[in-house]
TIMIPA-509070 format. One line per 5 residues: for each residue z, x, y of C-alpha. Coordinates in steps of 0.05 Angstrom, whole numbers, plus 5000, padded with zeros to 4 digits. Each point is the difference from the previous one (the first is absolute). Layout:
Z,X,Y | ... .
***
This chain:
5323,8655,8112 | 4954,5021,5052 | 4931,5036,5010 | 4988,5073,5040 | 4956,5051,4997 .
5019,5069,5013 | 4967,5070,5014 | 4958,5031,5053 | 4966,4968,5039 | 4921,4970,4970 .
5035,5020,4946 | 5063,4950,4983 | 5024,4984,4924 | 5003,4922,4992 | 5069,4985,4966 .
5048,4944,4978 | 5068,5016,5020 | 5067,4974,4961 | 5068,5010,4991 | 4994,5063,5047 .
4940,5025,4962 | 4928,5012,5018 | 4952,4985,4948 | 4925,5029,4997 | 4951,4946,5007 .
4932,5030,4996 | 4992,4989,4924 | 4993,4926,5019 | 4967,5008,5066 | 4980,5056,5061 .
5028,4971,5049 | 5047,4943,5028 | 4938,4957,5032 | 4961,4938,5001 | 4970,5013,4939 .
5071,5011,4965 | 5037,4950,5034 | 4937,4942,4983 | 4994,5018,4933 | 5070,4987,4986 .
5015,5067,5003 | 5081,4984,5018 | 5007,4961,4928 | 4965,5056,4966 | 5045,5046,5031 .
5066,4969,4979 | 4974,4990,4929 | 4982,5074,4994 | 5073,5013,5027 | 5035,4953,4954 .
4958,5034,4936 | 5009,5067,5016 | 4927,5027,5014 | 5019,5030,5078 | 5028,5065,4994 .
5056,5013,5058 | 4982,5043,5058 | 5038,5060,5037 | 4995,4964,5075 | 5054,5044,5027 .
4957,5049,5048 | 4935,4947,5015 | 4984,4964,5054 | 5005,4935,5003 | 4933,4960,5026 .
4978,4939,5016 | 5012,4962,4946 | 4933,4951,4999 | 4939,5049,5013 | 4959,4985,5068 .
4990,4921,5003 | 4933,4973,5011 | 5037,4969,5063 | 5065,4995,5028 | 5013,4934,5044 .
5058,4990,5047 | 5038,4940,5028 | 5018,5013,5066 | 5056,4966,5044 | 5027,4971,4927 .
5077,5008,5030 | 5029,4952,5048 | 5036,5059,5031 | 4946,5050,4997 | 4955,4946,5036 .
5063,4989,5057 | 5012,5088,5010 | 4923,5002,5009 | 5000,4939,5052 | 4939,4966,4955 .
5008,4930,4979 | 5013,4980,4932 | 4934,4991,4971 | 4974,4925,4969 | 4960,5032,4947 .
5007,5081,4966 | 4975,5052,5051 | 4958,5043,4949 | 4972,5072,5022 | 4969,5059,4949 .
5027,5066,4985 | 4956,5051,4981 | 5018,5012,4925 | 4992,5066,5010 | 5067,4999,5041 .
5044,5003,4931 | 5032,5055,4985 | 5066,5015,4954 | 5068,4975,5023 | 5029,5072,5016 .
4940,5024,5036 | 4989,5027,5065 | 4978,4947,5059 | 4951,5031,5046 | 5020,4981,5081 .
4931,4989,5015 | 4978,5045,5063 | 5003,4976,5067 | 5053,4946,4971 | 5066,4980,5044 .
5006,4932,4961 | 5007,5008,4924 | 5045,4948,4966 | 5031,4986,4936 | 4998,4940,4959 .
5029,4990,4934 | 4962,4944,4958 | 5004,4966,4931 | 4929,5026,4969 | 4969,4954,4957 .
4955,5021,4944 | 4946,4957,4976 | 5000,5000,4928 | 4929,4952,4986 | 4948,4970,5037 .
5018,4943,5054 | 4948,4956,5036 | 5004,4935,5021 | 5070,4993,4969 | 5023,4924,4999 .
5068,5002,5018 | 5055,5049,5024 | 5035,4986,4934 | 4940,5042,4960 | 5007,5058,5034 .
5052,5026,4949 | 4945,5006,4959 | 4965,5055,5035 | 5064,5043,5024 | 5000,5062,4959 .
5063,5022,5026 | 5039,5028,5071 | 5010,5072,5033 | 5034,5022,5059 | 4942,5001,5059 .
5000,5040,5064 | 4954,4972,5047 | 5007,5056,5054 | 4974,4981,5066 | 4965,5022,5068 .
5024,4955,5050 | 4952,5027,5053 | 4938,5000,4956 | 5019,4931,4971 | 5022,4958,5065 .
4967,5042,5055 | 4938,5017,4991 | 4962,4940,4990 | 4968,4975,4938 | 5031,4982,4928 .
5068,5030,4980 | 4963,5044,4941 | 5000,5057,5048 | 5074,5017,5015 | 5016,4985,4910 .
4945,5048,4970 | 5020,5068,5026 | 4996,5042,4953 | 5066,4996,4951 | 5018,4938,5027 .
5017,4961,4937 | 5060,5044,4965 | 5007,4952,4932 | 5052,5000,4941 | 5035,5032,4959 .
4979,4946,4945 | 4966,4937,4987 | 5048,4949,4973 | 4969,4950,4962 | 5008,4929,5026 .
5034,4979,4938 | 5050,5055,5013 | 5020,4972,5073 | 5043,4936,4996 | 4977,4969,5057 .
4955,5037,5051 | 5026,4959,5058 | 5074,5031,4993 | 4995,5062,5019 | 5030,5050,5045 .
4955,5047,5043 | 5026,5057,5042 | 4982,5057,5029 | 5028,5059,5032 | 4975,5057,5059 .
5035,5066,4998 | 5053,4964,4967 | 5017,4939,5042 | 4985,4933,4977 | 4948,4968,5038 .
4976,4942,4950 | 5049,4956,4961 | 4958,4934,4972 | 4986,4965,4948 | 4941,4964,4971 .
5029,4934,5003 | 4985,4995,5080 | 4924,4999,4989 | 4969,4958,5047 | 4941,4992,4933 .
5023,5019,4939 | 4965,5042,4944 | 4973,4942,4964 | 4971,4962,5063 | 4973,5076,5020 .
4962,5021,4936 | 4977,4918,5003 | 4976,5001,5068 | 4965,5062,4995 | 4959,4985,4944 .
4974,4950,5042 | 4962,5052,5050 | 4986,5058,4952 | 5008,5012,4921 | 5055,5037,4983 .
4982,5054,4940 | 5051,5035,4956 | 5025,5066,5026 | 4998,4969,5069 | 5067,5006,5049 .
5027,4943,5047 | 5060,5026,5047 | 5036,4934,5016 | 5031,5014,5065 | 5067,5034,5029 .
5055,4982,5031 | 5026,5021,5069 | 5029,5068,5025 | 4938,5037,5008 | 4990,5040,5057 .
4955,4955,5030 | 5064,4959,5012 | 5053,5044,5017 | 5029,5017,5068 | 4965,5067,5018 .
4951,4985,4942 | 5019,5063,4962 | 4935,5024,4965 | 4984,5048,4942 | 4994,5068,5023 .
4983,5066,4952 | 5063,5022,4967 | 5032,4914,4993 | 5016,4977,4923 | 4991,4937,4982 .
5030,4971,4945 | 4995,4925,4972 | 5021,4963,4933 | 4997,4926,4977 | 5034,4975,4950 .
4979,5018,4928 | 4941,5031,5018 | 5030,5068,5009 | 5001,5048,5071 | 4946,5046,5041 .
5020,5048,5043 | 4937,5034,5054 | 5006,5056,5049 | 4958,4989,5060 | 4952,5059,5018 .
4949,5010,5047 | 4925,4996,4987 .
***
């Protein structure tokens, strides 16, 4: 069971999706948010499924969005990969390396990405997405961070290496061009992913693998992440952490091969389904 939310864009269907079928959400709720997913919104929806009350929905011809509407925030972990870290020359850090994303950077898993203009340096970078499910501040321990997941998503933290490592400053610049944050197909509950820390990532460009990892080689994992975090900032449902990626980007290949108009990208992780985004220019 999973959660998307389908249609036009502003204009996306919130659903529950199972055994192959979608399942219209919005007499429970108007959207797949903070408000739904605080208000125990996932239970609700299960119960409605299991009693009948959700009436099936033809999903054949819509598009699939993002499947959380636009986060309050969406927080990264940079450098998370001990291989990413060695590709990019950069150390391995001693604490998380945390930069924003402009939440306005999410857009559906099949969507176009926008080449920003004047860009030579745009990246790829598949990510486990992390969807905050309740409020977390000051959280004790790693081990209660489970209960603030809401769930996981395939993430595309697309990149500008120029903007982000060239041109002075923070790294916000070269990871909020517009489009920048492809996201989906579907949240999967956290109670529907046996173990977070066991999964495969990859990702391919124009249909050559260039990112085979796994979750497991996190240099902090998901727990320690949403833990440390709370620390610095409160965490509110709805909100989006990208946990890092593994190496084979660009930024780390011989000839560093960048996105240009016309590239696909295409990028799965295990159980939590497969995007697919054309690159165009903006």
């Amino acid at each position: 069971m999973n959660f998307a939310r389908l249609g036009p864009v502003g204009s996306e269907i919130p659903v529950l999706q199972h055994d192959g079928a979608s399942f219209d959400l919005r007499p429970i709720t108007a959207d797949i948010d903070g408000a739904f997913l605080a208000g125990g919104g996932i239970a609700a929806a299960r119960a409605a499924l299991e009693k009948g009350e959700l009436s099936e929905l033809d999903a054949a011809d819509l598009r699939v969005g993002a499947p959380i509407a636009r986060p309050g925030k969406i927080v990264c972990i940079g450098l998370n990969y001990a291989d990413h870290a060695a590709e990019g020359g950069m150390a391995i850090p001693a604490e998380p390396v945390i930069f924003m994303k402009d939440p306005t950077t999410m857009v559906g898993p099949f969507d176009d990405v926008l080449i920003p203009r004047q860009s030579v340096k745009t990246d790829w970078e598949v990510e486990l997405g992390v969807v905050i499910g309740s409020t977390a501040r000051y959280l004790d321990s790693p081990e209660d961070a489970d209960a603030v997941i809401a769930g996981y998503a395939v993430s595309h933290d697309v990149s500008e290496r120029e903007y982000q490592l060239e041109r002075g400053g923070q790294w916000d610049k070269g990871k909020s061009c517009e489009t920048f944050n492809p996201f989906g197909p579907a949240l999967v509950p956290a109670d529907e992913v046996a173990d977070p820390q066991a999964l495969g990532l990859r990702l391919w460009v124009n249909g050559v693998e260039r990112q085979n990892g796994t979750t497991a080689n996190m240099i902090f994992g998901i727990r320690h992440i949403v833990w440390y975090l709370s620390q610095f900032m409160v965490l509110h449902p709805g909100d989006v952490v990208n946990t890092g990626t593994p190496a084979g980007v660009a930024l780390g290949i011989e000839g560093q091969p960048y996105l240009r108009a016309g590239d696909v990208v295409e990028l799965e992780i295990d159980g939590l389904g497969r995007a697919r985004q054309e690159m165009v220019q903006a």
